[in-house]
N, C-alpha and C positions, 0 to 999 in steps of 0.2 A: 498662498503663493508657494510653489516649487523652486526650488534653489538645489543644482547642482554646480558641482565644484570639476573641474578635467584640467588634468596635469600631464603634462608632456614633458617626459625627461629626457634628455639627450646629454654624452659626457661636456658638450660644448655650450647648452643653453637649454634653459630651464624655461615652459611656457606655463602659465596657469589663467583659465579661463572661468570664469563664473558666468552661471545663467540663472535667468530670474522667468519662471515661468515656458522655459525651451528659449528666451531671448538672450542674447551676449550682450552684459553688463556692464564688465570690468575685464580687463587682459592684464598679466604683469609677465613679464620679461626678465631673468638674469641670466646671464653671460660668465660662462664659469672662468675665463680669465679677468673681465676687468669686476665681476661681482659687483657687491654695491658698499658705500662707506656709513649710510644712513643708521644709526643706532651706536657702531663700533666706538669704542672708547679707548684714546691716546694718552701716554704720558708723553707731551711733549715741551717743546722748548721754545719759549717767547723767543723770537727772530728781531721784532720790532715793534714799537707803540706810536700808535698817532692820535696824540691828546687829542688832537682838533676835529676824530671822528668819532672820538671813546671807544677807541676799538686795538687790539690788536692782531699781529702775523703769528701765527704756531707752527712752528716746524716736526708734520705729525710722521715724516720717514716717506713722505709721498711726492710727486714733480710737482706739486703745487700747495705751498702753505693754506692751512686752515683762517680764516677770518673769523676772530673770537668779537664779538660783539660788548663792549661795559655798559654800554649807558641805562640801560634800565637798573631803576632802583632795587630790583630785589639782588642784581650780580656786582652792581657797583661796589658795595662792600669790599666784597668777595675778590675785588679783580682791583681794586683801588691801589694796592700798593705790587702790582706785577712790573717786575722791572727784565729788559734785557738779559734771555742767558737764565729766565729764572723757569725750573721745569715746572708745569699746571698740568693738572689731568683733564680733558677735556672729551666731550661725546658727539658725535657728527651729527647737525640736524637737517642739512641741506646736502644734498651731494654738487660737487661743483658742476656746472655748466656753461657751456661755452669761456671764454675766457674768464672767470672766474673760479676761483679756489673754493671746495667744501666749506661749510659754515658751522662752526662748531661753536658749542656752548659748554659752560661750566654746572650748570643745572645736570646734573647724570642720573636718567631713569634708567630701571630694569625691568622690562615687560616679564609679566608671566599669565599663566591662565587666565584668572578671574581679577590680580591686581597685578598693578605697576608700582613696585620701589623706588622711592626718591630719598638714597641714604643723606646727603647735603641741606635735605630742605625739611623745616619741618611744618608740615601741611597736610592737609585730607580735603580729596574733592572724590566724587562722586559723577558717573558717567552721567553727562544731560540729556542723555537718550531713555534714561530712567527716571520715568516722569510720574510716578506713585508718589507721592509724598511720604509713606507711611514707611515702603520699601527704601526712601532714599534714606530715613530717621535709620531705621535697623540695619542698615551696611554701617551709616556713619560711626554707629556705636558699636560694630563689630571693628570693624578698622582702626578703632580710639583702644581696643582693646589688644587686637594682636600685633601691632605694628610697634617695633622698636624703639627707643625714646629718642626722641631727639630727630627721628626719622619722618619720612612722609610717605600717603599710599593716597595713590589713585583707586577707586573701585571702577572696574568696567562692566561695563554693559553685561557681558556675558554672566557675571559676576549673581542678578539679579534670581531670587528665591534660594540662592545655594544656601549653606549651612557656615556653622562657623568651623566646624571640623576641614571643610571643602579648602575653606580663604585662609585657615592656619597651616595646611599644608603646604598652600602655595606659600604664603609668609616665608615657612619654616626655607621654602628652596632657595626664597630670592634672598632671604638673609646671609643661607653660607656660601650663595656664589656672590653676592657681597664681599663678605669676610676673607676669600681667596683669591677674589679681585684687587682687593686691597692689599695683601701680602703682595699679589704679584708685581703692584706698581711699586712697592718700596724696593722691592728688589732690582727691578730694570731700569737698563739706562736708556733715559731721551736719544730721541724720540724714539717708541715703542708701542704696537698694539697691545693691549693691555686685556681685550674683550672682542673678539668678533661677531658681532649678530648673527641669529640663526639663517641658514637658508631659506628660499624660498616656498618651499614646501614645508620646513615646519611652522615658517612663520605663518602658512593660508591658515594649518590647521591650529595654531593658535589663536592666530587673528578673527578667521572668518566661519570656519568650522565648529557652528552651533544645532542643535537640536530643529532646527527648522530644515538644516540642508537634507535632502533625502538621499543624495546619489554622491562620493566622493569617488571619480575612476580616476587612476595610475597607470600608466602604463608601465613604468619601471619595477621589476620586480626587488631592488635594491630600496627605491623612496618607500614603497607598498609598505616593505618590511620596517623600514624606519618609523611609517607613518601610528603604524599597529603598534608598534612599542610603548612608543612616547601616548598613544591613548590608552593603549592598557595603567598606565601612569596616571594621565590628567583625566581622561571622561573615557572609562570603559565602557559604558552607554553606548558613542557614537561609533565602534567598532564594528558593528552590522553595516554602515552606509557606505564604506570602504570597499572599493570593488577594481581587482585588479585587470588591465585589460591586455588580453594577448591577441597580437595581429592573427589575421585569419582570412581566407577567401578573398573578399572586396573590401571586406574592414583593414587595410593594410598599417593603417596611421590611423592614430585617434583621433586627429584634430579634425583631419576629414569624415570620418565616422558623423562626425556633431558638426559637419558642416562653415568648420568655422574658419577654416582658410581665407574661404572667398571676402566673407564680412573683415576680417582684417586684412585683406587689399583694398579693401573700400575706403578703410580708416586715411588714406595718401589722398583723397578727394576733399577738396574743400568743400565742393556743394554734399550735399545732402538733400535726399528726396522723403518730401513727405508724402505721406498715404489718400492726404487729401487732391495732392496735385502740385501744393506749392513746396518750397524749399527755403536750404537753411544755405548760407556762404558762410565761413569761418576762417579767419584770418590773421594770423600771428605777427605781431609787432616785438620789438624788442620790452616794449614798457608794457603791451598788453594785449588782451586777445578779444578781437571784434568779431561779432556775429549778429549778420543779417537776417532778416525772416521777410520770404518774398512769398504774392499768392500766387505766384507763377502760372498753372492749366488749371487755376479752382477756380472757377464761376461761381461758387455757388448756388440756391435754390432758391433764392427770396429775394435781400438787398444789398447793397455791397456793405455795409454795418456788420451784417449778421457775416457775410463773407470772410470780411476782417478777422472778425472777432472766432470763427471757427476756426482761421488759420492759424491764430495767435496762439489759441490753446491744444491743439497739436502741435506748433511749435516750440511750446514751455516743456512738455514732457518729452521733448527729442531733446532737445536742449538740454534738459540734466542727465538723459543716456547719453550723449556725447560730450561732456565736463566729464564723467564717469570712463567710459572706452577709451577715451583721449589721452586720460590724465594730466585735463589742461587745468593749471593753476595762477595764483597771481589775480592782475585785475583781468577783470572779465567785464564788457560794455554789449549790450543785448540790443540790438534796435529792432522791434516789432512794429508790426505794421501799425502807423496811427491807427488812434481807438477814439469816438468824439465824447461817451459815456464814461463816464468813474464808476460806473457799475461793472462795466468790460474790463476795466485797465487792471480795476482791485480783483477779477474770478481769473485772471490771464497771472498775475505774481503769486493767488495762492496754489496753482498749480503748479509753476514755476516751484514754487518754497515745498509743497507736499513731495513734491519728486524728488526734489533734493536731501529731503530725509532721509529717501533709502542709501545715499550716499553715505561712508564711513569714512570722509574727506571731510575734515571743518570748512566750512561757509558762511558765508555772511551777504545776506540781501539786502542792499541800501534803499530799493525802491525807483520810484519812475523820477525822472529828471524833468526841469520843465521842458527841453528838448524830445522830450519822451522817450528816455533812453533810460534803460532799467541798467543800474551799477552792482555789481558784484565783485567780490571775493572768493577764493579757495585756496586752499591749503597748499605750496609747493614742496614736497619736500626729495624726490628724487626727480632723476629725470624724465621727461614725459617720452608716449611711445616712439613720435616719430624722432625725437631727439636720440634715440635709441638706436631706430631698426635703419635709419635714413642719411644721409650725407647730404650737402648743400651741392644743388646741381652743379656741374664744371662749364657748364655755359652761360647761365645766368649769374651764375654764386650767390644762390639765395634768392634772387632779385623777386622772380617770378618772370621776368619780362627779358625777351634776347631782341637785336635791334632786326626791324625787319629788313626783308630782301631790295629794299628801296633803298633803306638808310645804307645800307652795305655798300652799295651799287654807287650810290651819292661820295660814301668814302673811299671806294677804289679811284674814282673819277680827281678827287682832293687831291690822291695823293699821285696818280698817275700826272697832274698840271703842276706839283712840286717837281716829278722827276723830269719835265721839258724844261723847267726855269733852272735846275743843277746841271743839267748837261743839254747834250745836242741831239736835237729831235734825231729819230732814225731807226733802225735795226728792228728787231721781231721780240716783243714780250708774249709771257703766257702765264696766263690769268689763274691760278688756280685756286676755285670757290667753292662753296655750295653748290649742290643742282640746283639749290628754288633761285640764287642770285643769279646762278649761269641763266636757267631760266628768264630775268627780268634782263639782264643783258641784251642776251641774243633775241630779243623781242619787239617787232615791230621801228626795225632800224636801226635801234641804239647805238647798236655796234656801228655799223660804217661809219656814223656819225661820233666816235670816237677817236676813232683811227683818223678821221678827216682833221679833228680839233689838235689830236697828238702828233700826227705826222709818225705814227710806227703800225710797224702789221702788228695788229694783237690777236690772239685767239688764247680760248677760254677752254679749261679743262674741269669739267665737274666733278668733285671730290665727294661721295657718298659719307663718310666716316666722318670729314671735316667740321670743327665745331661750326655754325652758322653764321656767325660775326667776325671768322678768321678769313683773311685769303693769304694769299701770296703771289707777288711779281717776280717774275723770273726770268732775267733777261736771253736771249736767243741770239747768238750771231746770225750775219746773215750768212 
């Protein structure tokens, strides 16, 4: 499999696109005024405690306190005796969302190349995407040996064949920006940034920037140079796949270069079309995200069983591209076309589960319900795309649904028999609507038969710009 990486840098917003065989994977987005809080570490100042959720308010200098979580046993210790006014160093794991404040914990990692620092805890885990056993034996005992006492290291994934020379460098870094982190919080006053996470671009080529990517293009000649640095540094290796791009002829912009404009206006459509015929619906709740799977134009070749069941399994692997493109998290409820075989149901989730692998989102597959509805999990931790690039319509407000030109019609008519019983029938109103409502008005009589029940001249002015559910009466002398 081919994996390119294309980063679009502008002074206002940062895009980074990953493809997986020429197909768009994953999209991330940062916004160089609002950035992001996810990683950032606060010295800040308990606000308020609410025993009765084990939880406290952090005032981290931001317009909305952070929500520090106690009740789990490895923080409760740790957070047991926080009183009002008492300053805590804490690290963003949630960014906030909709009315909600970032979600900060007391657990403080430090990502680096191949490990993560966890100065606070002292523990070693080992990425479960590294599934050798033999390989998982010899990190653990490399990690038991370079890591500071008292401290804790993740190994990652990327982590896997390197050397101990490789993971003591990286140690050596996350230890003294450790050690300068921590001067810097004794010295500052609450609430305080204390650590801001890397940008979006170093963090791809930390993150995601492995020996399998072939192609990494920039377009920025400022990131290019940052990106060559910082690998001259971590994996001078991947310095060949770096490839800077300058506009030119019809390649004007990158993103259209590779095509990928279009596909992310796509991402604002709930359906989704499969290759087979049928489709996917996807739709956003406050508590979680539903998705349909319909066999919409597939007939199939044989029976409607086998029909089913081909739908279902092109629906599993579009299904983990779009949890991926999306970056939808939280519960996740999958309804696939009934299956009447347990042979179907169990080759339909291990597709569903292999796909999900190539995701670097933690997941969790709970399996078929008796309702036959497949329950999932993923990982939330920033905000997702359309949460990003989108605003809640001003005519519906989110709803999805504006009232139609009947119902509108039904409520001019309401309130035009409220305005005969306040005062005395008479005089010239004007109606101004919608065109589709003016439309259902002036149609097939309506009107005279208005004007007959009210006792006033009315006419109707149709308003192009006007939200669909609004009008306005406006009285007219004679």
């Amino acid at each position: 499999m081919s994996k390119s990486i294309i980063a679009s840098v502008m002074p206002e917003e940062t895009r980074v696109a990953l493809l997986e065989d020429n197909e768009l994977m994953e999209i991330s987005v940062e916004r160089s005024e609002s950035g992001h809080l996810v990683g950032n570490i606060y010295k800040g100042r308990v606000k308020n405690i609410l025993p009765g959720m084990q939880a406290a308010f952090v005032d981290i200098g931001r317009d909305k306190n952070a929500f520090l979580y106690t009740g789990d046993a490895g923080r409760q210790a740790a957070c047991q005796h926080l009183t009002v006014g008492q300053d805590v160093l804490v690290q963003i794991a949630k960014d906030a969302m909709g009315d909600k404040g970032p979600r900060a914990t007391i657990s403080l990692t430090l990502p680096g190349r191949y490990i993560v620092l966890m100065p606070n805890v002292d523990y070693i885990g080992i990425s479960r995407r590294i599934e050798e056993e033999s390989e998982r034996e010899r990190l653990r005992g490399l990690a038991e040996t370079i890591r500071p006492a008292g401290m804790g290291v993740i190994v990652r994934t990327v982590a896997a064949g390197k050397s101990q020379e490789e993971l003591t460098k990286d140690m050596a870094y996350l230890a003294n920006m450790w050690s300068n982190l921590s001067a810097r919080a004794k010295r500052a006053n609450a609430p305080a940034l204390i650590y801001r996470d890397a940008d979006l671009v170093v963090r791809i080529v930390r993150d995601y920037l492995t020996s399998d990517v072939t192609e990494f293009v920039i377009d920025s000649q400022e990131a290019y140079n940052r990106v060559i640095d910082l690998l001259k540094f971590i994996s001078p290796e991947l310095i060949g796949c770096v490839q800077l791009f300058q506009a030119g002829g019809q390649d004007y912009d990158l993103f259209s270069r590779f095509h990928l404009d279009t596909q992310l206006e796509e991402l604002r459509n709930r359906r989704v079309e499969l290759a087979c015929g049928g489709y996917l619906v996807i739709d956003h709740t406050e508590a979680l995200t539903v998705i349909d799977v319909n066999t919409g134009k597939f007939v199939g070749n044989t029976n409607l069983s086998e029909t089913v069941f081909q739908t279902n399994l092109e629906a599993a692997a579009q299904i983990a591209r779009q949890l991926r493109l999306r970056d939808i998290g939280g519960i996740i409820i999958i309804d696939f076309i009934d299956m009447d075989k347990p042979e179907q149901r169990a080759a339909v989730l291990a597709v569903l589960e292999t796909e999900l692998k190539r995701d670097r989102t933690k997941f969790n597959v709970f399996g078929i319900t008796s309702l036959g509805l497949v329950e999932m999990t993923r990982k939330k931790a920033r905000q997702n795309l359309n949460g990003m690039l989108y605003s809640p319509c001003p005519c519906c407000l989110g709803k999805g649904r504006i009232k139609s030109p009947e119902t509108v019609a039904i409520d001019i008519k309401r309130e035009l028999r409220k305005l005969n019983n306040r005062s005395r029938p008479g005089g010239r109103l004007l109606l101004q609507v919608h065109p589709q409502v003016a439309e259902f008005l002036t149609r097939q009589g309506e009107f005279k038969r208005l004007e007959q029940e009210t006792a006033r001249t009315l006419s109707v002015e149709a308003t192009p710009g006007i939200n669909p559910e609004v009008f306005s009466l406006l009285w007219k002398p004679d």
